[in-house]
C-alpha positions in Angstrom: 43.3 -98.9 -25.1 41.4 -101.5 -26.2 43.0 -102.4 -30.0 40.3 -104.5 -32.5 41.6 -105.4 -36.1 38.6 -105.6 -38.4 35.2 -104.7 -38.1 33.7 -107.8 -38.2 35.6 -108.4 -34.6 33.3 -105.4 -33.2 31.1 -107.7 -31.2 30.1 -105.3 -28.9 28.3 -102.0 -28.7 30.4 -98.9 -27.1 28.2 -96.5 -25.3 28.1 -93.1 -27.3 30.9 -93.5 -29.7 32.5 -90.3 -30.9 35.4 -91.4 -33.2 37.5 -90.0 -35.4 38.8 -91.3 -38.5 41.6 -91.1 -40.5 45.1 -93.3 -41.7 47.3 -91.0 -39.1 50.1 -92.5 -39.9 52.5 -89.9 -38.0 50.2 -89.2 -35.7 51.3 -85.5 -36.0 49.8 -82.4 -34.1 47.2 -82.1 -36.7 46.2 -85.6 -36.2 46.7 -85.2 -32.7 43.9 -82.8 -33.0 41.5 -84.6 -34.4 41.7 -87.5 -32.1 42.0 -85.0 -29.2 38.7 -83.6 -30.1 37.0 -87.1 -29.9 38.6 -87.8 -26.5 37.6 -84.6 -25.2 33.8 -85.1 -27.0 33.5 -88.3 -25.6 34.1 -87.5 -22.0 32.1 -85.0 -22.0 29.2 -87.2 -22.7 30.8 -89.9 -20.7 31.1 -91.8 -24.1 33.7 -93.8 -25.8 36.5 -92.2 -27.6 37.3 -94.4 -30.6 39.9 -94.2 -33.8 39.4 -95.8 -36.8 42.5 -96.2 -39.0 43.5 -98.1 -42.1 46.2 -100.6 -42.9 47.9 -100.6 -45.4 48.0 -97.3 -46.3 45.2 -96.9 -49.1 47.9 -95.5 -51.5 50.1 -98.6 -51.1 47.1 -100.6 -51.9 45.6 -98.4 -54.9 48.9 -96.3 -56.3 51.7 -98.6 -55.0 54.5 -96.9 -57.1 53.6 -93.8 -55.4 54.2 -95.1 -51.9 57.4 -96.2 -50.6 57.4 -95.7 -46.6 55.5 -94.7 -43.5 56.0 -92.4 -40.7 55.4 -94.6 -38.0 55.2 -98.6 -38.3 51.5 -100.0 -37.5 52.4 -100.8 -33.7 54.0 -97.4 -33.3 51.4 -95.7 -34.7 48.7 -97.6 -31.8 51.3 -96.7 -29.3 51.3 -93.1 -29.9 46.9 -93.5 -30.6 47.3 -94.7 -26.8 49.1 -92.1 -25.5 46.4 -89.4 -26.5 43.7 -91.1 -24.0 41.4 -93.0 -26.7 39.4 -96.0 -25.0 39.5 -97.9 -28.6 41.0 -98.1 -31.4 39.9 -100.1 -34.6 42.6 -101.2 -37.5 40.7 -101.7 -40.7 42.6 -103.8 -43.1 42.4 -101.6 -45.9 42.0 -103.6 -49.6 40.7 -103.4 -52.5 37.7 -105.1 -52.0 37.2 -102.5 -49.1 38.3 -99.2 -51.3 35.7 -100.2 -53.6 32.9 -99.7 -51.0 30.8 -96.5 -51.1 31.3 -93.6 -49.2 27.1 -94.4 -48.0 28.0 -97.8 -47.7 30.9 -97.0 -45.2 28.7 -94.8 -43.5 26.2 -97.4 -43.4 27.7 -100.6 -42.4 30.5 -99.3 -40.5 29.7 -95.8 -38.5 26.3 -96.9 -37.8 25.8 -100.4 -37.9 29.2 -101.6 -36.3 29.7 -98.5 -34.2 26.7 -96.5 -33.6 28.6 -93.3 -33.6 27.2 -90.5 -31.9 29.4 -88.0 -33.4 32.5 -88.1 -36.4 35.8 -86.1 -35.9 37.9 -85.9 -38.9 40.0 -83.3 -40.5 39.0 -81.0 -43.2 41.0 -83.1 -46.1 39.4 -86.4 -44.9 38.1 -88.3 -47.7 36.3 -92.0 -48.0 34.5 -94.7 -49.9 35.3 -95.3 -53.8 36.9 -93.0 -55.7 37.3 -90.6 -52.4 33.9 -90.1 -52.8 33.1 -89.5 -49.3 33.7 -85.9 -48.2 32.7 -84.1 -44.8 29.5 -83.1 -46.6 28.5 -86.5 -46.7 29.3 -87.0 -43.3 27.2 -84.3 -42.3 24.0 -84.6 -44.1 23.7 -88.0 -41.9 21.1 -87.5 -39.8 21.6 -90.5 -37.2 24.9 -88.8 -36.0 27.3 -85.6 -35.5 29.9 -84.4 -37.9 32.8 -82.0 -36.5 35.7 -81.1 -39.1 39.1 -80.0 -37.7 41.4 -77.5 -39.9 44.3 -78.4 -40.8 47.0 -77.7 -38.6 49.8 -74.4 -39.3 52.6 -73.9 -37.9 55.0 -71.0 -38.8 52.9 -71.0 -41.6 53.5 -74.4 -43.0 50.5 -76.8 -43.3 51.2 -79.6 -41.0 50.3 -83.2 -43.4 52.3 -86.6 -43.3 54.1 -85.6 -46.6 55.8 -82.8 -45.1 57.0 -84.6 -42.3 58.5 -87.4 -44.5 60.3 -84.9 -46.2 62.0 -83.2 -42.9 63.0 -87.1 -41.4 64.9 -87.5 -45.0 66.3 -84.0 -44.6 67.0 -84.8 -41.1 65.2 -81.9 -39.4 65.2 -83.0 -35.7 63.9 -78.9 -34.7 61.1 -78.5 -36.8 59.9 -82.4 -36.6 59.5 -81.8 -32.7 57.6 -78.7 -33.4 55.4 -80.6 -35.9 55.0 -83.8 -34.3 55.0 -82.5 -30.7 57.3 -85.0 -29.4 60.8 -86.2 -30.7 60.9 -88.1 -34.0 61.0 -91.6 -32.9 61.2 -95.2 -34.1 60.1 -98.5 -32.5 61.5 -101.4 -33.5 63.0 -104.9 -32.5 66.6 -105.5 -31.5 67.9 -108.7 -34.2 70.8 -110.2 -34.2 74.0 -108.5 -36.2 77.6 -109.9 -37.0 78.7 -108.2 -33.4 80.9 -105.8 -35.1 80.4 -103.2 -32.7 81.4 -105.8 -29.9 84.3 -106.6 -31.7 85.4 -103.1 -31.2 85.0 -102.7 -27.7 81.2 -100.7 -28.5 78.6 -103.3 -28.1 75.6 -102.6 -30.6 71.4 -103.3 -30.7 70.9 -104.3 -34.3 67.2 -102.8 -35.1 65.3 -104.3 -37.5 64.5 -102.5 -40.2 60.4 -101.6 -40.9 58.9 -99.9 -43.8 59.2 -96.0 -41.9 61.3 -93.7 -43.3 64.8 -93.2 -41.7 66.7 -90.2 -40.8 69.9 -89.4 -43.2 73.2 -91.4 -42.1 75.1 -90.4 -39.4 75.9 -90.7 -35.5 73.0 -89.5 -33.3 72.4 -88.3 -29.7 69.3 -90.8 -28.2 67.0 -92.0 -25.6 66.1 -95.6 -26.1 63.0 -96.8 -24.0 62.6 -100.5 -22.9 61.7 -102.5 -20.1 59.9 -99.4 -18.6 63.0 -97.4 -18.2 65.1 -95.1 -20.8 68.9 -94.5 -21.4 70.4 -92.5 -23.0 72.4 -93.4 -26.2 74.4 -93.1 -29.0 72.9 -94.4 -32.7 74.4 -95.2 -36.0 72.7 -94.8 -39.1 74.9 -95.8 -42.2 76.7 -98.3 -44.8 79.7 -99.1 -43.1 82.4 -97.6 -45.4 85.0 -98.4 -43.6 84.6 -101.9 -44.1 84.5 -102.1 -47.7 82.8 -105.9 -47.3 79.2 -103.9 -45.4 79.7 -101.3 -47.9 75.7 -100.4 -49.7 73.4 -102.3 -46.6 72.6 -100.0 -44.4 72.1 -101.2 -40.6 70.6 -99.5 -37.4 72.5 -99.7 -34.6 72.0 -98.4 -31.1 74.7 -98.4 -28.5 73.5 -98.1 -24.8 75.7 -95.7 -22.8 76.7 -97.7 -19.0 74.7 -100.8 -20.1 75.7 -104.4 -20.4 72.9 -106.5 -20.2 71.2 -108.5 -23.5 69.0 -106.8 -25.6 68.2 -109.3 -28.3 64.5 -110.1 -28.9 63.3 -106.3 -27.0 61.6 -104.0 -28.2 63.1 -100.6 -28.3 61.9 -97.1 -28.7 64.4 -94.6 -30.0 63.7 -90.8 -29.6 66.4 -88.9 -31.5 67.9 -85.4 -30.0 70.5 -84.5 -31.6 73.0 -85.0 -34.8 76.6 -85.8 -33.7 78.2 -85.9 -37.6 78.1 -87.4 -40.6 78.6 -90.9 -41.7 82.3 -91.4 -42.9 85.1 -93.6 -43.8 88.0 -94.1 -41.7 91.3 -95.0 -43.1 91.3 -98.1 -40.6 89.8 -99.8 -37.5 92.1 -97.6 -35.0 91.1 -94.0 -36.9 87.6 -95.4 -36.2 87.6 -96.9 -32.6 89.3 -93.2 -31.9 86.1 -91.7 -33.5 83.8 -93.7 -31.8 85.2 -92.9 -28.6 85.4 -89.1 -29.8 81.5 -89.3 -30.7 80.5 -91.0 -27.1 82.4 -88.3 -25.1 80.3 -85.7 -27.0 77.2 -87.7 -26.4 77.6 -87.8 -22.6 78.6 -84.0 -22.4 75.4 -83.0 -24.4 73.4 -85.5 -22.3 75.2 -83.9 -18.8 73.8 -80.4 -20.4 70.4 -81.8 -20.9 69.6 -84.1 -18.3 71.9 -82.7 -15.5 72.0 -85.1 -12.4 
């Protein structure tokens, strides 16, 4: 997938572009849809499949106290646009110089001049231009192109949107985020370096730097990390620290690699989590906690053996 940040870096004409727009951050099953339907449309026509998405988010840019995280960082979120076949995807910095465009004027100088769509997907919420302005109706009664609105997505009854699925990570819902994201919850992130605590304990540690996403509640985790094109499985911590009252309140990522010794500093990691081990806790001392640790990876390599059976 070819990945182009701004319009004004469009210096080339696609042949019969059918792309869908949106911010899809998550890239959930409903916005899974939507930029399935333009794959699908544009191979049919033996077109181009493209996405057009926005960054920042438009509320962090025109209500900023009313936005505090994303789903899925900006590189995540291409990663995942990838994996559902599109041939291009274009970032549009989103400001406020840009949110004061018209919905026409979006239409105008992006969708037909830039692009020359053939054909819009976007879902039946999607809104555009100043003042959200810019509704599907405006999108249709454009002549030089193709509108196509996708319902939103339900599942056991529950309209599947970005907001709901920031609420399940913080509640920690592994189930139901599979079912509405269609894949485990996930994070990607970079491996920085840590105080080797976990070293120091005889349980070497990837620090993960922390992005603007929302993160599951604290505790021990069953996962698979991804990196250098394999995956292991592993155990990850989520948490403060309590037990060392001198971490205590910053809260630290930290993935252990079950049967691995070699240097992750610097990689890029993805982490798919599968299963809650416990809590967070405090331990009355290094030795209670070691013991724990060691408790915790045993039950990680049992539930692994169940799952992944050799």
């Amino acid at each position: 997938m070819k990945v182009i940040y701004g319009t004004g870096r469009l210096d080339k004409i696609y042949p019969r572009v059918v792309a869908a727009i949106g911010v899809f951050d998550a890239i959930h099953r409903g916005h899974q849809k939507v930029i399935g339907r333009a794959v699908t449309e544009a191979r049919r026509i033996k077109g181009t499949s493209v996405v057009i998405t926005f960054y920042p988010h438009p509320v962090s840019i025109l209500r900023p106290k009313q936005f505090f995280a994303y789903v899925v960082s900006l590189e995540h979120r291409l990663r995942l646009i990838k994996e559902c076949g599109v041939d291009v995807c274009v970032v549009v910095p989103f400001t406020k110089r840009f949110a004061a465009m018209s919905a026409e004027g979006f239409v105008r100088n992006v969708l037909v001049k830039k692009l020359c769509v053939k054909k819009v997907i976007v879902g039946e919420d999607f809104c555009f231009g100043h003042d959200r302005a810019g509704s599907f109706d405006v999108l249709k009664g454009v002549s030089c192109f193709s509108s196509e609105k996708i319902s939103i997505y339900n599942l056991n009854n529950i309209n599947i949107k970005t907001k709901k699925i920031k609420e399940l990570v913080l509640a920690g819902d592994l189930k139901l985020l599979k079912k509405f994201l269609g894949r485990d919850y996930s994070i990607l992130s970079e491996v920085e370096s840590g105080e080797a605590h976990g070293r120091r304990l005889g349980f070497p540690t990837a620090n993960l730097k922390q992005e603007n996403v929302v993160i599951l509640p604290s505790g021990i985790y069953c996962v698979r990390a991804q990196f250098d094109d394999q995956e292991r499985n592993g155990v990850f911590y989520i948490g403060t620290r309590p037990t060392f009252r001198k971490f205590q309140g910053k809260r630290v990522l930290e993935l252990h690699v079950l049967d691995y010794q070699g240097n992750l500093y610097g990689k890029r990691i993805l982490v798919k989590f599968l299963k809650k081990i416990r809590d967070d806790r405090c331990f009355s001392g290094e030795k209670d906690l070691v013991a724990r640790i060691r408790q915790d990876i045993a039950t990680a390599r049992k539930f692994f053996q169940k799952i992944l059976p050799r």
